[in-house]
N, C-alpha and C positions, 0 to 999 in steps of 0.2 A: 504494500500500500504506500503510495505515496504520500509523504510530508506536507503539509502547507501550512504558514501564518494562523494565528486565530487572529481574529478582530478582536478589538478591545472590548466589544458587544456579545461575543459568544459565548465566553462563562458568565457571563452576569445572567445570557439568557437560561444558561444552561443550570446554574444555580437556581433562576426565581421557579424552572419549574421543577423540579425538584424540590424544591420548598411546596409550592403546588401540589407536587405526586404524593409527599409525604402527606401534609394536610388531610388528603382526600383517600389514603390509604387509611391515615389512623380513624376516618370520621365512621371506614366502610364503605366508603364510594371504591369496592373495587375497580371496576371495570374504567372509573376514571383514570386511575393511579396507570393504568397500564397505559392508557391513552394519552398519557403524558410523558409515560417515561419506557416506552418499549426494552422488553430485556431479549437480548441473546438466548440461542439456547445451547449454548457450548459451557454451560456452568451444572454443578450439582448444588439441590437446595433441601433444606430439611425443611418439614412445611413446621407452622410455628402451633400446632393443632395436631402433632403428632402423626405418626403414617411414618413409612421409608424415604430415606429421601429421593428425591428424584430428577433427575437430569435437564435442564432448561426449564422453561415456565409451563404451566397447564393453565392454560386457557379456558377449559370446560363449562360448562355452567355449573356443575357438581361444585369444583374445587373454588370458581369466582364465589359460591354462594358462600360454602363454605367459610372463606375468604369474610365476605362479607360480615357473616353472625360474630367472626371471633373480634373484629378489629368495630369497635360503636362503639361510639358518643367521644371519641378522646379527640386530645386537642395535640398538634405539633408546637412544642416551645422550639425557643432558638437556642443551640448551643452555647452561643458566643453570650448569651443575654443571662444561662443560667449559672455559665460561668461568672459570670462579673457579679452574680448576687452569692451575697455570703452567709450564712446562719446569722441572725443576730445575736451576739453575746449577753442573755443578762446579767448584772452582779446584783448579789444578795448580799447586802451586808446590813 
């Protein structure tokens, strides 16, 4: 495969959706999260709902639903944003 430049535009894009896929993964929007974030199928994956693992993505409706019931109602925080917040310490004296 050949090399080429990124634009200064294509990780930012590539990041917000990604931010997107996650969001919409963790909400249960399966079927978005893929539509945003297509995966390969040269990878093995253990599904997070138990089973074998299995070699590239399953598309099914089986496993999208699947998919769907285990991953509801949560929210995507930001790394960077949980990082910079700290326990607050209290003292008791």
């Amino acid at each position: 495969m050949a090399r080429r430049d990124l634009t200064d535009e294509e990780p930012a894009e590539l990041v917000g959706r990604a931010a997107e896929a996650a969001s919409a993964l963790i909400r249960g929007d399966v079927r978005d999260y893929f539509a945003l974030l297509p995966h390969a199928d040269d990878y093995i994956l253990m599904m997070p709902f138990g089973g074998e693992p299995r070699r590239g993505v399953d598309l099914s409706d089986e496993t999208l639903d699947a998919l769907s019931a285990y991953f509801q109602g949560g929210e995507r925080s930001s790394t960077s944003s949980s990082r910079s917040r700290r326990p607050s310490s209290s003292s008791s004296s």
